[in-house]
Structures are given as C-alpha cells and as structure tokens.
C-alpha positions in Angstrom: 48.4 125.4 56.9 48.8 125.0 53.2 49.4 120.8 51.9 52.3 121.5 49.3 54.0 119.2 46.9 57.9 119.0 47.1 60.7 117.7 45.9 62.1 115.3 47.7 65.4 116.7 47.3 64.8 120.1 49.0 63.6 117.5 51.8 67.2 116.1 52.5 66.4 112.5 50.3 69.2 111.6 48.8 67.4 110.8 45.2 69.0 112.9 42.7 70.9 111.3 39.5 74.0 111.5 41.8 72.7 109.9 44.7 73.0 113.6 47.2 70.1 115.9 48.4 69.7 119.9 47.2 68.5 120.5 50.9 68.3 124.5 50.9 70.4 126.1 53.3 68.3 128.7 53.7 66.3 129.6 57.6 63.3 130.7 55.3 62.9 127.6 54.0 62.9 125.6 56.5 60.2 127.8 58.4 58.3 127.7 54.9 58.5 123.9 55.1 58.0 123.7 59.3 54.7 125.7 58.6 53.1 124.0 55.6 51.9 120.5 55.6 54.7 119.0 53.2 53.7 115.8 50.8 57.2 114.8 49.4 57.9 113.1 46.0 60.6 112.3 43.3 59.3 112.3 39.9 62.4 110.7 38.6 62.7 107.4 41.1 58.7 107.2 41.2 59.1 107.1 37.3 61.1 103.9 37.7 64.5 105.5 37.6 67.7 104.3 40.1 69.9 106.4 42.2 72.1 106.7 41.3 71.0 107.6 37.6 73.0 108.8 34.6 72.3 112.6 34.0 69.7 113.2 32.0 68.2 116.4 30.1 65.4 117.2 27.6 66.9 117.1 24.0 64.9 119.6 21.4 62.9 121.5 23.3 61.1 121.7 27.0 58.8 119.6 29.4 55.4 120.6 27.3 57.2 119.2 24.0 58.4 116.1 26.0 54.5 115.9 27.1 53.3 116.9 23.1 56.0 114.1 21.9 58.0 116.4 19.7 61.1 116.0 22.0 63.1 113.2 24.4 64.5 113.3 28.0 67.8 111.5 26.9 70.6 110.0 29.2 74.5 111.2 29.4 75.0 108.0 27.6 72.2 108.1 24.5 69.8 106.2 26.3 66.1 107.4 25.8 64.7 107.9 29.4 61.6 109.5 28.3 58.8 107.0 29.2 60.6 107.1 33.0 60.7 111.0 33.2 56.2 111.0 31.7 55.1 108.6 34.1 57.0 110.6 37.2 55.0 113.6 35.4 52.0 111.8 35.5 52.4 110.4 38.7 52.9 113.9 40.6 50.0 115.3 38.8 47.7 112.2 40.2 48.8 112.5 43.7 48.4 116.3 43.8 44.9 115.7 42.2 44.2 113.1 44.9 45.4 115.0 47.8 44.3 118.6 46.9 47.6 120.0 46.6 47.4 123.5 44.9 50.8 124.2 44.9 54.5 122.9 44.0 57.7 123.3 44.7 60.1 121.9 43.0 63.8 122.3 41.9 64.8 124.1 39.6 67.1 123.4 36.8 66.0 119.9 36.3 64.5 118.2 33.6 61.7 116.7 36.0 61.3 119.8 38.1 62.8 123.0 36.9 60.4 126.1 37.0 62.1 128.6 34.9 65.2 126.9 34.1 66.5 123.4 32.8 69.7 122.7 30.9 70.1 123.4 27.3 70.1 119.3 26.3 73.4 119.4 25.4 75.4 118.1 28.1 77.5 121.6 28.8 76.2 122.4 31.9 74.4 125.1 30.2 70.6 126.4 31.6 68.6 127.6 29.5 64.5 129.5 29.7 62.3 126.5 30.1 60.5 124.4 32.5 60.7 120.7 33.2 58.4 117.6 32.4 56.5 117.6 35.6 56.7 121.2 36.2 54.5 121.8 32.8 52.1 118.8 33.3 51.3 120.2 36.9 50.8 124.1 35.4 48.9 122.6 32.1 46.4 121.2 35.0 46.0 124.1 37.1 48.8 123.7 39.7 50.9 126.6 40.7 54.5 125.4 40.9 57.5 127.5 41.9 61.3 126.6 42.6 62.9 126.4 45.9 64.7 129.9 45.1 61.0 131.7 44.6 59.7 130.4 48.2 62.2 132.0 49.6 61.8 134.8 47.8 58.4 135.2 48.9 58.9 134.4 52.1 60.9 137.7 52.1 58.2 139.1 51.0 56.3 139.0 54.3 53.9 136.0 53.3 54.7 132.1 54.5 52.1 130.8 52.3 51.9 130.4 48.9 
C-alpha cells in the first residue's frame, strides 16, 4: 500500500472556487483510492483561499513561471491571488516531504493542480499545454504527480499502484 497525495476534490470535499467536489465517477478510481493509503489536501484553501472563491487562472505563462516570478495567478475580478496559490504550493510540497509521499494526484486543468493542462489565463474557458503551481513545485522536487484521468488510465493498464 502506496501513501499518495490527493486532491481533495477527487475525495468528494467540496473545496473548489465553486464550492462542489470533482469526485470521479469512475470504479477504477475508487479501487485506486480504497487500495492506497490516501493523504488529502487543497492547495488552494490551505493557501488561505475561501470557498467559495472567484475563479482564478495563471496569467503569462505556467505554474514554474508563477514559482520563477515572471507570471501571476490572477482572480476573475483583477485581484492578484498569487501569494495564496505559492504558499498552497509550498505547503503540499512540505507535507509530502514530511510524510514520504512519492506520488500525486491531482486535478487536472487547474491552476493549483493541473498535470498537463490548465486554462489559457484568459478567462475563455480555454486549456491550454501546461501544468499548475503545485503540480511543478512537487515535479521540480522529485515527486511524481499525475491527474485523476492518468490513474485510471493506468489502472487499465493492469497496475493499482503508481
């Protein structure tokens, strides 16, 4: 039995900016997550931020320029939510250094989390190639992180662990 990181909101907690849950829907899944020891977390409210929240997404770039200071996780509304979104980064990264926790799986598409994709800054609804704040502060320190799509995915694969 593997100790993974996940997002809260693959875990049924209703935390995202919208106050709901992205619980998978998916029998894989939940055997992936009955048969691994599971350590949930929310970047995004352990960084400070409410649920709800206003929508958010990286503005000029990805998570590793958020984390290099040439870009800025900024609010539906104009409002500059970057310190919130780097100390939910830093956070994750501390408790998976502190509880041995290899791997990640978080979800994808947002500006926290996403793995492969996150949206395009704009406000369009738009994804774009990238990966979120946490998501690159966890790989820049050696911690494998997938999305919720790619356990499954492996799971069909014929391997439960990651």
């Amino acid at each position: 039995m593997s100790k993974v990181l996940v997002s809260s909101c693959l875990l049924g907690c209703k935390v995202r900016y919208d106050g709901n849950d992205l619980k998978p829907d998916s029998l894989q899944f939940q055997k992936f997550i009955e048969e691994n020891e599971v350590v949930s977390f929310c970047p995004e409210v352990a960084g400070g931020l409410p649920i709800p929240r206003v929508p958010a997404e990286i503005c000029g770039g990805e998570g590793c320029d958020v984390i290099n200071g040439y870009s800025k996780v900024k609010g539906k509304d104009g409002s500059d939510m970057t310190k919130e979104f780097l100390k939910g980064a830093e956070l994750a990264l501390e408790l998976c250094q502190q509880e041995n926790i290899s791997t990640a799986i978080l979800t994808d598409g947002s500006p926290s989390c996403g793995s492969s994709l996150i949206y395009n800054g704009k406000f369009e609804g738009v994804k774009i190639q990238g990966a979120g704040i946490t998501t690159a502060l966890l790989r820049q320190n050696g911690i494998k992180v997938v999305s919720q799509h790619d356990v499954v995915m492996h799971i069909n694969g014929s391997s439960n662990s990651l």
